[in-house]
mmCIF file of the N, C-alpha and C atoms, coordinates in Angstrom:
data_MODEL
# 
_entry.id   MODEL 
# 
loop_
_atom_site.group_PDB 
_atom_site.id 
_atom_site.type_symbol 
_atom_site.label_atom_id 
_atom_site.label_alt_id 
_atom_site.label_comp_id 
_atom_site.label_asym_id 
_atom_site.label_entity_id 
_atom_site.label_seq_id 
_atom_site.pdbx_PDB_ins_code 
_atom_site.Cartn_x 
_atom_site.Cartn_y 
_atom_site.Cartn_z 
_atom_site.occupancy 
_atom_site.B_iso_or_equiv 
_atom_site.pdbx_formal_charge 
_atom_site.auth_seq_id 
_atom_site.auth_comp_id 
_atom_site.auth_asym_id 
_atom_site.auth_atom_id 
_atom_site.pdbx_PDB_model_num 
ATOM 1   N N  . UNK A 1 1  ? 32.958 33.623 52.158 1.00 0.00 ? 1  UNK A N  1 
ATOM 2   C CA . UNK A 1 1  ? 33.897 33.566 53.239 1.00 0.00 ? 1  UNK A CA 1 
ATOM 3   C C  . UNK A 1 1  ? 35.062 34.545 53.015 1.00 0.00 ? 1  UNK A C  1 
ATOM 4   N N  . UNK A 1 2  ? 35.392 34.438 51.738 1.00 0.00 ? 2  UNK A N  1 
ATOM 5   C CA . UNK A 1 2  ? 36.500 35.570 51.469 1.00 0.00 ? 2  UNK A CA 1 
ATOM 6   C C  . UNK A 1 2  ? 36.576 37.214 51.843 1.00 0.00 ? 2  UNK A C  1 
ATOM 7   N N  . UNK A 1 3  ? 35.049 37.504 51.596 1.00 0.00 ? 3  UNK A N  1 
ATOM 8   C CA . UNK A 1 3  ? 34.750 38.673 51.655 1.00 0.00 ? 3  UNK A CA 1 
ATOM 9   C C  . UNK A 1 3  ? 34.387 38.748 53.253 1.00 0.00 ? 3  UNK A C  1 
ATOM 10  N N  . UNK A 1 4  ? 34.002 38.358 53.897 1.00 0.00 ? 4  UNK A N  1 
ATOM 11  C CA . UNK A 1 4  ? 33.817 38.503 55.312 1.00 0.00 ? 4  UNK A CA 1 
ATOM 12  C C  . UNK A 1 4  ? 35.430 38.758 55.473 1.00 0.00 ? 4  UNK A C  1 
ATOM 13  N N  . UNK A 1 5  ? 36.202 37.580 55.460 1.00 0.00 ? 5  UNK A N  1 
ATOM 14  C CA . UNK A 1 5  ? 37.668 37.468 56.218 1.00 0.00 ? 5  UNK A CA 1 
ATOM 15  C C  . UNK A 1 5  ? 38.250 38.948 55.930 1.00 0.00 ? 5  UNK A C  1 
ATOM 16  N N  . UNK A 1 6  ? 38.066 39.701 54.328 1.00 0.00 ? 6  UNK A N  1 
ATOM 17  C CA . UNK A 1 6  ? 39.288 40.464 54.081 1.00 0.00 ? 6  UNK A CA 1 
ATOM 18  C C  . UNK A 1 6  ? 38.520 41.736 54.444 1.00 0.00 ? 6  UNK A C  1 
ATOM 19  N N  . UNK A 1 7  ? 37.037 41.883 54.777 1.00 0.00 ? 7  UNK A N  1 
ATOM 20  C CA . UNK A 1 7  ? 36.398 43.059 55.439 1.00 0.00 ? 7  UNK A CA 1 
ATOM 21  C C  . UNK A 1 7  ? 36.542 43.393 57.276 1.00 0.00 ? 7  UNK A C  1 
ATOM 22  N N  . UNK A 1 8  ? 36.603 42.464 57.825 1.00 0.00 ? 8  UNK A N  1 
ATOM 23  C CA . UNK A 1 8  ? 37.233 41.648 59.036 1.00 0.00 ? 8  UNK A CA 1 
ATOM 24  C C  . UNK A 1 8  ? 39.005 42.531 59.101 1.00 0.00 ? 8  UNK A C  1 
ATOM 25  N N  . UNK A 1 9  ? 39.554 41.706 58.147 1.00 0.00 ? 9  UNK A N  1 
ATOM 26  C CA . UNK A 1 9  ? 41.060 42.316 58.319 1.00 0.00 ? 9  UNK A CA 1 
ATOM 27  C C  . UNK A 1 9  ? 41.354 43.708 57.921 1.00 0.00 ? 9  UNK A C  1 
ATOM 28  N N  . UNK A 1 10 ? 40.464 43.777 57.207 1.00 0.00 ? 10 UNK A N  1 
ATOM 29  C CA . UNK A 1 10 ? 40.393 45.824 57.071 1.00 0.00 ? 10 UNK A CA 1 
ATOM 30  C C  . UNK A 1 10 ? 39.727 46.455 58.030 1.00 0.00 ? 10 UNK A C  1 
ATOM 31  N N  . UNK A 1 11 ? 39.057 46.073 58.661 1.00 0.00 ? 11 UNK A N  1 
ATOM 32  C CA . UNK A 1 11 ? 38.687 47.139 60.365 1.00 0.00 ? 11 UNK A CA 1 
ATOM 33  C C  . UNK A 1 11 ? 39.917 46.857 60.767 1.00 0.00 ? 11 UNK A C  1 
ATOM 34  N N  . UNK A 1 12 ? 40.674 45.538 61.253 1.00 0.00 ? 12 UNK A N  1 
ATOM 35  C CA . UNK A 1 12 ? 41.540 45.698 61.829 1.00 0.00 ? 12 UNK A CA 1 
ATOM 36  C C  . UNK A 1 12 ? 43.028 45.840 61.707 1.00 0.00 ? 12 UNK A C  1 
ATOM 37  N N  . UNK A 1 13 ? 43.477 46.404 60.313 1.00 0.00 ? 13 UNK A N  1 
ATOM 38  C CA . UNK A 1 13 ? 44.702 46.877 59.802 1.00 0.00 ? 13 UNK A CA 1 
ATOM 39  C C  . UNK A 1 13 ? 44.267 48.063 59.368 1.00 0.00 ? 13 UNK A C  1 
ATOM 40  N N  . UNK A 1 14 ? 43.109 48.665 59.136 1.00 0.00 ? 14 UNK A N  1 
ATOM 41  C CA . UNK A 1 14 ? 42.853 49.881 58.355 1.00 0.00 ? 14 UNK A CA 1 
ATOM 42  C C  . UNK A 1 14 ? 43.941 49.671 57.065 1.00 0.00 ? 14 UNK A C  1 
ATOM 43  N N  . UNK A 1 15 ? 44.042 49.660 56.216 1.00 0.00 ? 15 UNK A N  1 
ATOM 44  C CA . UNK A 1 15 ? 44.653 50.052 55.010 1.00 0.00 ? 15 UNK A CA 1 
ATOM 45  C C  . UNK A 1 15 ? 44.445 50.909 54.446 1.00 0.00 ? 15 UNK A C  1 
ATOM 46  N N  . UNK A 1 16 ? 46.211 51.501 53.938 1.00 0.00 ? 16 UNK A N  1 
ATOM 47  C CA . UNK A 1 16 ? 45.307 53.135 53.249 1.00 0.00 ? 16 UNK A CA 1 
ATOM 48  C C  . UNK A 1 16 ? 46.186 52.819 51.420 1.00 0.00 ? 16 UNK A C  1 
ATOM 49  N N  . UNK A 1 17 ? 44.988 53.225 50.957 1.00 0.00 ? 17 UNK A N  1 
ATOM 50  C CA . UNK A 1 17 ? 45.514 53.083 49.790 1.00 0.00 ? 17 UNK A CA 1 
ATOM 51  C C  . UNK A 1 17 ? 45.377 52.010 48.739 1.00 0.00 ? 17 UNK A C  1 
ATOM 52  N N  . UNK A 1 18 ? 45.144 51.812 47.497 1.00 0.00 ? 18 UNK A N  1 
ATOM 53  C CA . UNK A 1 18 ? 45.026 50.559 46.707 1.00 0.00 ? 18 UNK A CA 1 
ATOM 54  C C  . UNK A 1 18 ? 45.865 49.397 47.527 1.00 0.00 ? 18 UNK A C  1 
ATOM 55  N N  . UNK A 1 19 ? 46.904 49.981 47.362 1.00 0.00 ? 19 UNK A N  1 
ATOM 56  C CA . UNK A 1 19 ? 48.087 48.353 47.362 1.00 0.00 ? 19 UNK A CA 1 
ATOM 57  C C  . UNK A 1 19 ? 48.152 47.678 49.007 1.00 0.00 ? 19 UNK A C  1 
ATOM 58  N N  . UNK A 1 20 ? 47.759 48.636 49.645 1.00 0.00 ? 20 UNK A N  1 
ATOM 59  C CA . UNK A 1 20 ? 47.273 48.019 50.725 1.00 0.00 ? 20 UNK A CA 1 
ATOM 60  C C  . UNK A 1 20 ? 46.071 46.830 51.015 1.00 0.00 ? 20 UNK A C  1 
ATOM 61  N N  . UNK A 1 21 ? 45.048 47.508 49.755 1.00 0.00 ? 21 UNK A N  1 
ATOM 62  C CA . UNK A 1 21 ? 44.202 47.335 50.216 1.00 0.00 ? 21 UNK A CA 1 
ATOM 63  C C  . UNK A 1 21 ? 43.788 45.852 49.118 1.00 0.00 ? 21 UNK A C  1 
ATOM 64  N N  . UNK A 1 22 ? 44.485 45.795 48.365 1.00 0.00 ? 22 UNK A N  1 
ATOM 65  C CA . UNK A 1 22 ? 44.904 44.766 47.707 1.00 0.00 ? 22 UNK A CA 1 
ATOM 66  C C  . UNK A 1 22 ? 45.691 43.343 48.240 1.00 0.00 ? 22 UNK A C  1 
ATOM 67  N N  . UNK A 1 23 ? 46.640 43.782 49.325 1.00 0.00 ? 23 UNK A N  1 
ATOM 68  C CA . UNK A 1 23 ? 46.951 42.709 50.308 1.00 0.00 ? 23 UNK A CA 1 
ATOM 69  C C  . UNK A 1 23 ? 45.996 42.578 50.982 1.00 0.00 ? 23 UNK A C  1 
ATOM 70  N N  . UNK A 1 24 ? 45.116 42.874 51.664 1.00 0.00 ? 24 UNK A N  1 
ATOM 71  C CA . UNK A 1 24 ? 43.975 42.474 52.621 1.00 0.00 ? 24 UNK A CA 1 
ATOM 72  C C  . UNK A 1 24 ? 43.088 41.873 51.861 1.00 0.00 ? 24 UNK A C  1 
ATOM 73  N N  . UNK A 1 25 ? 43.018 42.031 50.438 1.00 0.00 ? 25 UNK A N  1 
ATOM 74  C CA . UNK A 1 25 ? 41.844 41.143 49.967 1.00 0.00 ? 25 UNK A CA 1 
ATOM 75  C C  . UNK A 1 25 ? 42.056 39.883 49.403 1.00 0.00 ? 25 UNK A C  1 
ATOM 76  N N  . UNK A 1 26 ? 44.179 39.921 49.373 1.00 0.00 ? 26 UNK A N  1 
ATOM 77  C CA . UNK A 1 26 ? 44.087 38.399 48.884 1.00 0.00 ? 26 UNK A CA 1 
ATOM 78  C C  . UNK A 1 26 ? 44.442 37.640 49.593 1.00 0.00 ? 26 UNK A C  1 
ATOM 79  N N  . UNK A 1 27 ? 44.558 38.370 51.142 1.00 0.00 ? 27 UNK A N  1 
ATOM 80  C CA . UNK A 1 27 ? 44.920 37.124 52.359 1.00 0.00 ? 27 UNK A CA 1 
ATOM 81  C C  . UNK A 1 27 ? 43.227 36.870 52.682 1.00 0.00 ? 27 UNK A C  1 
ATOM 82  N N  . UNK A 1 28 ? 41.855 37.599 52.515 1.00 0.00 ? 28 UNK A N  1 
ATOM 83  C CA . UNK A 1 28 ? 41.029 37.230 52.447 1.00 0.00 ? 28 UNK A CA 1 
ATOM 84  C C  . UNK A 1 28 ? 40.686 35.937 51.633 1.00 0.00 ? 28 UNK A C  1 
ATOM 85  N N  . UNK A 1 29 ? 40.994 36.083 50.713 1.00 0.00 ? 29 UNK A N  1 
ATOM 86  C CA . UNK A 1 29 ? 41.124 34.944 49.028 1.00 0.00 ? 29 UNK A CA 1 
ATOM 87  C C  . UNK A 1 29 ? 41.701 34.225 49.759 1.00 0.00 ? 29 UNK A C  1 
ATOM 88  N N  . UNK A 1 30 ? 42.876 34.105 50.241 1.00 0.00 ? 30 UNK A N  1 
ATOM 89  C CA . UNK A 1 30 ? 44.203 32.738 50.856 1.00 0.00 ? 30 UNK A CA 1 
ATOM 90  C C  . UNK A 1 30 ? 43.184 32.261 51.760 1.00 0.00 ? 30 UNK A C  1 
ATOM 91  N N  . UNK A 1 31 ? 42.557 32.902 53.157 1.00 0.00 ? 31 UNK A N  1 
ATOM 92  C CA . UNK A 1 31 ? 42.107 32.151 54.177 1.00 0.00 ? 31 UNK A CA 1 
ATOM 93  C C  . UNK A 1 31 ? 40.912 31.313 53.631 1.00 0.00 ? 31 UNK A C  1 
ATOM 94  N N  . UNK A 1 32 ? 39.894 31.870 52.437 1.00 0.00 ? 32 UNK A N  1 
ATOM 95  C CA . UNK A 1 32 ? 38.996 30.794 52.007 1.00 0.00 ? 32 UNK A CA 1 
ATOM 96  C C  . UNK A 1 32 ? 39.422 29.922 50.932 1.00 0.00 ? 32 UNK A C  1 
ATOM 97  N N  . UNK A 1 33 ? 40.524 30.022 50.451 1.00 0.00 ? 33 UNK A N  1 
ATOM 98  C CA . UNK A 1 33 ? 41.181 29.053 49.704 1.00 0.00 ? 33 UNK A CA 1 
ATOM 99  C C  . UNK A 1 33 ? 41.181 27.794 50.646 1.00 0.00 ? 33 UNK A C  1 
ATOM 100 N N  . UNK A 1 34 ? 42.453 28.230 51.738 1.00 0.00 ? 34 UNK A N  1 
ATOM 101 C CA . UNK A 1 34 ? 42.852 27.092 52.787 1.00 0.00 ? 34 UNK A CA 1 
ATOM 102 C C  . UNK A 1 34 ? 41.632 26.213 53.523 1.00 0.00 ? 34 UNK A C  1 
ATOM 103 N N  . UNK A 1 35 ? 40.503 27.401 53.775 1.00 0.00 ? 35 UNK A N  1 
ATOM 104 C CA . UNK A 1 35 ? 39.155 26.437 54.583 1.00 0.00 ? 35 UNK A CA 1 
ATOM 105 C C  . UNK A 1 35 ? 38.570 25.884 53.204 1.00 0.00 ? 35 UNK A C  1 
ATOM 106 N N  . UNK A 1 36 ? 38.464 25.929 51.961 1.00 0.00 ? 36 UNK A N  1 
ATOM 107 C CA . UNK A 1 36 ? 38.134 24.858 50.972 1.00 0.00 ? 36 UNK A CA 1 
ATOM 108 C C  . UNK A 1 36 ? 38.704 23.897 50.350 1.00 0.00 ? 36 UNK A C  1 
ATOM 109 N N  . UNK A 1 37 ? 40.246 23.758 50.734 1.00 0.00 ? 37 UNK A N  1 
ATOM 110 C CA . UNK A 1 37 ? 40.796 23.137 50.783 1.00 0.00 ? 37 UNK A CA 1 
ATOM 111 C C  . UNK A 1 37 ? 40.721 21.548 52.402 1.00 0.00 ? 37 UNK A C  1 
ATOM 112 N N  . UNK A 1 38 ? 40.250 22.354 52.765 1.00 0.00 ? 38 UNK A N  1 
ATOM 113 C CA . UNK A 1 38 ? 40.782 21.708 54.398 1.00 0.00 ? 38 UNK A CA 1 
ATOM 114 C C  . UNK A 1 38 ? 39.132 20.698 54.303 1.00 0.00 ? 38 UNK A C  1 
ATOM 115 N N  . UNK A 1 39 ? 37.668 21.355 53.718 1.00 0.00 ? 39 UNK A N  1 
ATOM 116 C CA . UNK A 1 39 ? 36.552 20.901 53.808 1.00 0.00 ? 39 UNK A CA 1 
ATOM 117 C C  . UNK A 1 39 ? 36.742 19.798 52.637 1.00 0.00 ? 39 UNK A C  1 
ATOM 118 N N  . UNK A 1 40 ? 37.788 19.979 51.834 1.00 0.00 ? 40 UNK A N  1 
ATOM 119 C CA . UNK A 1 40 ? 37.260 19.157 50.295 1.00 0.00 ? 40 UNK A CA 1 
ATOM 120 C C  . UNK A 1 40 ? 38.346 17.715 50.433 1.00 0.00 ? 40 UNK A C  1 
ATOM 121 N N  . UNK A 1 41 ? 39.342 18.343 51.669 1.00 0.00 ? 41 UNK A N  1 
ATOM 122 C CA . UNK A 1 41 ? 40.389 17.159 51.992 1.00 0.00 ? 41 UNK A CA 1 
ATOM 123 C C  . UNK A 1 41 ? 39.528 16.423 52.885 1.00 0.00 ? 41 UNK A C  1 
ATOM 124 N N  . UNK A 1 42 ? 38.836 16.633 54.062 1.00 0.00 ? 42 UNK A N  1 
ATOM 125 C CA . UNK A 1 42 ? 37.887 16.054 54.989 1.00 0.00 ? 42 UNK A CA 1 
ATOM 126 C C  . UNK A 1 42 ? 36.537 15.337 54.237 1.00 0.00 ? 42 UNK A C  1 
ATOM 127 N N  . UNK A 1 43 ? 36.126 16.046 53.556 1.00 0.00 ? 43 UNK A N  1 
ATOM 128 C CA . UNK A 1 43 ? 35.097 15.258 52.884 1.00 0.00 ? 43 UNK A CA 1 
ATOM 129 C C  . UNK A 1 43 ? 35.391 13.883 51.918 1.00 0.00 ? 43 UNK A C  1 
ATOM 130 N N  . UNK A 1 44 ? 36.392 14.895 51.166 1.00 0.00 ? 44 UNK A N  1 
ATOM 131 C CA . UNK A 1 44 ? 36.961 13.931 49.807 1.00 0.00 ? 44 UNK A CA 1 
ATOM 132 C C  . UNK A 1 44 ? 36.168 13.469 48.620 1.00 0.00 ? 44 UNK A C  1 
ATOM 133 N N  . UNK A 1 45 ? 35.769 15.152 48.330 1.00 0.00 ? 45 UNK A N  1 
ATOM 134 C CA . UNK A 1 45 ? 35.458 15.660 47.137 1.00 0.00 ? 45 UNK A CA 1 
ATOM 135 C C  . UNK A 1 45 ? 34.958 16.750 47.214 1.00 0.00 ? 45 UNK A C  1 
ATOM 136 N N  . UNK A 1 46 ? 34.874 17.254 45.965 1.00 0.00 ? 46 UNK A N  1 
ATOM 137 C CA . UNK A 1 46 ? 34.638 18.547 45.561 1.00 0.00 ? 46 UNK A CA 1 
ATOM 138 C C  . UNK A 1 46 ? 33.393 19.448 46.021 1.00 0.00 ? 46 UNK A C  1 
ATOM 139 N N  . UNK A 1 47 ? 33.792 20.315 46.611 1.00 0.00 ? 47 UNK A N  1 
ATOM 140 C CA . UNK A 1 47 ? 32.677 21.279 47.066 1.00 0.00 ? 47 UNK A CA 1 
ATOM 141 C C  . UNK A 1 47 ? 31.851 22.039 46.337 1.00 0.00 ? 47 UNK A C  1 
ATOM 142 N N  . UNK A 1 48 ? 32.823 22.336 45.273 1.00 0.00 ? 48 UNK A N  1 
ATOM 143 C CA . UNK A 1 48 ? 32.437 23.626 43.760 1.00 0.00 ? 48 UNK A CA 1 
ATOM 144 C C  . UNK A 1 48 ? 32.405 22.419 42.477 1.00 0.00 ? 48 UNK A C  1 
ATOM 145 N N  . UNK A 1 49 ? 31.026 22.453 42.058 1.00 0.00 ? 49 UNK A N  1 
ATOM 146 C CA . UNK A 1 49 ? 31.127 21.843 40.958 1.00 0.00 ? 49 UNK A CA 1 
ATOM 147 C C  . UNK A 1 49 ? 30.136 21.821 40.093 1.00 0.00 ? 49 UNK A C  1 
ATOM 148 N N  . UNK A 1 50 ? 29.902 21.845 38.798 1.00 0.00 ? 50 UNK A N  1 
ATOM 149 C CA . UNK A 1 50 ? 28.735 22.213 37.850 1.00 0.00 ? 50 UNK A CA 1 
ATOM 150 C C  . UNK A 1 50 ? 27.354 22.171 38.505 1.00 0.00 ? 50 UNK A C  1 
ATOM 151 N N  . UNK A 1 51 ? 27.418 21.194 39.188 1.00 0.00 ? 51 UNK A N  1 
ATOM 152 C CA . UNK A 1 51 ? 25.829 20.811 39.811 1.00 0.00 ? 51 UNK A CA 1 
ATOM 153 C C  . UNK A 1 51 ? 24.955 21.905 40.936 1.00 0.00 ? 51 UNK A C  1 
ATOM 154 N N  . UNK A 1 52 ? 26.743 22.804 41.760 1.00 0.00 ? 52 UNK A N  1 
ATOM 155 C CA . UNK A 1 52 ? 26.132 23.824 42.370 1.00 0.00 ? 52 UNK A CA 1 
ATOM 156 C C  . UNK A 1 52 ? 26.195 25.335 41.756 1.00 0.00 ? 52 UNK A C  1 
ATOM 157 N N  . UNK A 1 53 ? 26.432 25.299 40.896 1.00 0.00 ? 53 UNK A N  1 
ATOM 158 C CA . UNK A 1 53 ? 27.248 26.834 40.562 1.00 0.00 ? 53 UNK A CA 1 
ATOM 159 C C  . UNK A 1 53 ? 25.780 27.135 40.295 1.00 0.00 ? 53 UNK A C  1 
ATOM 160 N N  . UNK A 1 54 ? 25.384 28.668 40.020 1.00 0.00 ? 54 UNK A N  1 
ATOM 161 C CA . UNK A 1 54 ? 24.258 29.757 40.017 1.00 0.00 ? 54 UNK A CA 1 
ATOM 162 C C  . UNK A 1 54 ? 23.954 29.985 38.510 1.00 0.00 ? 54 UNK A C  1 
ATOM 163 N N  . UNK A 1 55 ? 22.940 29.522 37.952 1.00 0.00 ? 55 UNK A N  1 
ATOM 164 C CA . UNK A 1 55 ? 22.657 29.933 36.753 1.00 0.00 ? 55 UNK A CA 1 
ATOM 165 C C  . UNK A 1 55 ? 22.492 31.467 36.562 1.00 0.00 ? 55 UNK A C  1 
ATOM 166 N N  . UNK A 1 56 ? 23.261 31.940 35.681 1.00 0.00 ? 56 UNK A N  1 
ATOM 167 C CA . UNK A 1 56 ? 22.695 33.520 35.445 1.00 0.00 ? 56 UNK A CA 1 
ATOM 168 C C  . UNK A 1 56 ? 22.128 33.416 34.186 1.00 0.00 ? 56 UNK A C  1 
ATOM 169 N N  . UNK A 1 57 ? 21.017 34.415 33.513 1.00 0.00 ? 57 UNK A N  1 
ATOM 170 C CA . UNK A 1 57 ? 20.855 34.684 32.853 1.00 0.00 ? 57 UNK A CA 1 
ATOM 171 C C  . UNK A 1 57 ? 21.058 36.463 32.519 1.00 0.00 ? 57 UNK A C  1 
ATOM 172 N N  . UNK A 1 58 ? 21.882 36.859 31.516 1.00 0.00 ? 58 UNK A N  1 
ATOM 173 C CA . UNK A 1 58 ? 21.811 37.776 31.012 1.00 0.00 ? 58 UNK A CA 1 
ATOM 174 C C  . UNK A 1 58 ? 21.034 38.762 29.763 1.00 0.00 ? 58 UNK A C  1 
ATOM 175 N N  . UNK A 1 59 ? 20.720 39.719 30.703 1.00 0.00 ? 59 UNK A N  1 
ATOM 176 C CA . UNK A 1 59 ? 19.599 40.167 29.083 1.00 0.00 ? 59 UNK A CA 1 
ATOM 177 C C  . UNK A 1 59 ? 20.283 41.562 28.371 1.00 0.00 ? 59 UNK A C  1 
ATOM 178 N N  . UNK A 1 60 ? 20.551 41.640 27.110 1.00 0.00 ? 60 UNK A N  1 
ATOM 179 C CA . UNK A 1 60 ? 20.703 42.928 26.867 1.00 0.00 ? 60 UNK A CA 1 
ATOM 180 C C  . UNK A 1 60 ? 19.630 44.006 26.816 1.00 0.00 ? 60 UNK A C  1 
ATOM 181 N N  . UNK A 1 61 ? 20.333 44.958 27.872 1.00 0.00 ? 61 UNK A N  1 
ATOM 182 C CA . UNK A 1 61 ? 19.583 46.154 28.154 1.00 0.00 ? 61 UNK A CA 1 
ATOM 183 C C  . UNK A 1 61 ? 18.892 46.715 27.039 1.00 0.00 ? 61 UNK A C  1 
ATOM 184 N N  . UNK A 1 62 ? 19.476 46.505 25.867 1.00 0.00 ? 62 UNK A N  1 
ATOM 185 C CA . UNK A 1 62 ? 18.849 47.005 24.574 1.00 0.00 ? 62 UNK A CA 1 
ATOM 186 C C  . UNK A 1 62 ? 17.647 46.511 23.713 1.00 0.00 ? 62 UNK A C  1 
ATOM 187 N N  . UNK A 1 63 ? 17.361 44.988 24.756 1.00 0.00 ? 63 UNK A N  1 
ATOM 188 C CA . UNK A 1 63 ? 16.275 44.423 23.986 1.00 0.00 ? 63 UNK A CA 1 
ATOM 189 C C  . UNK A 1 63 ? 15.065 44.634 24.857 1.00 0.00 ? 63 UNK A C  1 
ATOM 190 N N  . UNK A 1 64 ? 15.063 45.130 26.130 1.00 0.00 ? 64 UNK A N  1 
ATOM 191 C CA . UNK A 1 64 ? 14.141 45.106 27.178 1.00 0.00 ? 64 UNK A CA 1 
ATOM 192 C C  . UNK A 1 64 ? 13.670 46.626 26.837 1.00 0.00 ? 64 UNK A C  1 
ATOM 193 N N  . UNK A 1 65 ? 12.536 46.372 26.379 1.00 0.00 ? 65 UNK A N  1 
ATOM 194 C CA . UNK A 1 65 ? 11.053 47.029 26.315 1.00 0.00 ? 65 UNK A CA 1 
ATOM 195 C C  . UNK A 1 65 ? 10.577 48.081 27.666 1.00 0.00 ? 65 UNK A C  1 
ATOM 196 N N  . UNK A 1 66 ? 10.890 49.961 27.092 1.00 0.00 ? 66 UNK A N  1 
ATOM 197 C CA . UNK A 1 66 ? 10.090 50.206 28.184 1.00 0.00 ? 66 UNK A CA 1 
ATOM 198 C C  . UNK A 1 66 ? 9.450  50.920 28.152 1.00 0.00 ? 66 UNK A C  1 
ATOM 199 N N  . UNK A 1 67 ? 7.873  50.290 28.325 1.00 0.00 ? 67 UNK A N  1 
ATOM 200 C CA . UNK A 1 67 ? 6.250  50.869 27.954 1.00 0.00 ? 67 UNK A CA 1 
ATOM 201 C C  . UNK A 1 67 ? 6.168  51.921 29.297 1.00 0.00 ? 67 UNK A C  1 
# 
């Protein structure tokens, strides 16, 4: 959601420059803060929590074999 909102507010502020473009990505961050806040107050409980997060596995590039 974050990344939609602060790609969204950069078509429509254009920002030029890092520090610009650094405010547009953390009012992106703020607006999905506030809607996970607003879903986790309505529900009444936690949205983000060990049970959903994404297992990664990492491999070092240095051990992968290439025949």
């Amino acid at each position: 959601m974050s990344e939609e909102t602060a790609k969204r507010l950069a078509m429509k502020h254009k920002p030029q420059g890092l520090t610009e473009n650094i405010k547009v990505a953390k009012l992106g961050g703020h607006a999905a803060k506030v809607a996970r806040d607003d879903i986790e107050k309505n529900l009444g409980e936690n949205v983000v929590t060990k049970n959903n997060r994404l297992n990664y596995e990492y491999k070092d590039e240095k051990l992968i074999d290439s025949k």
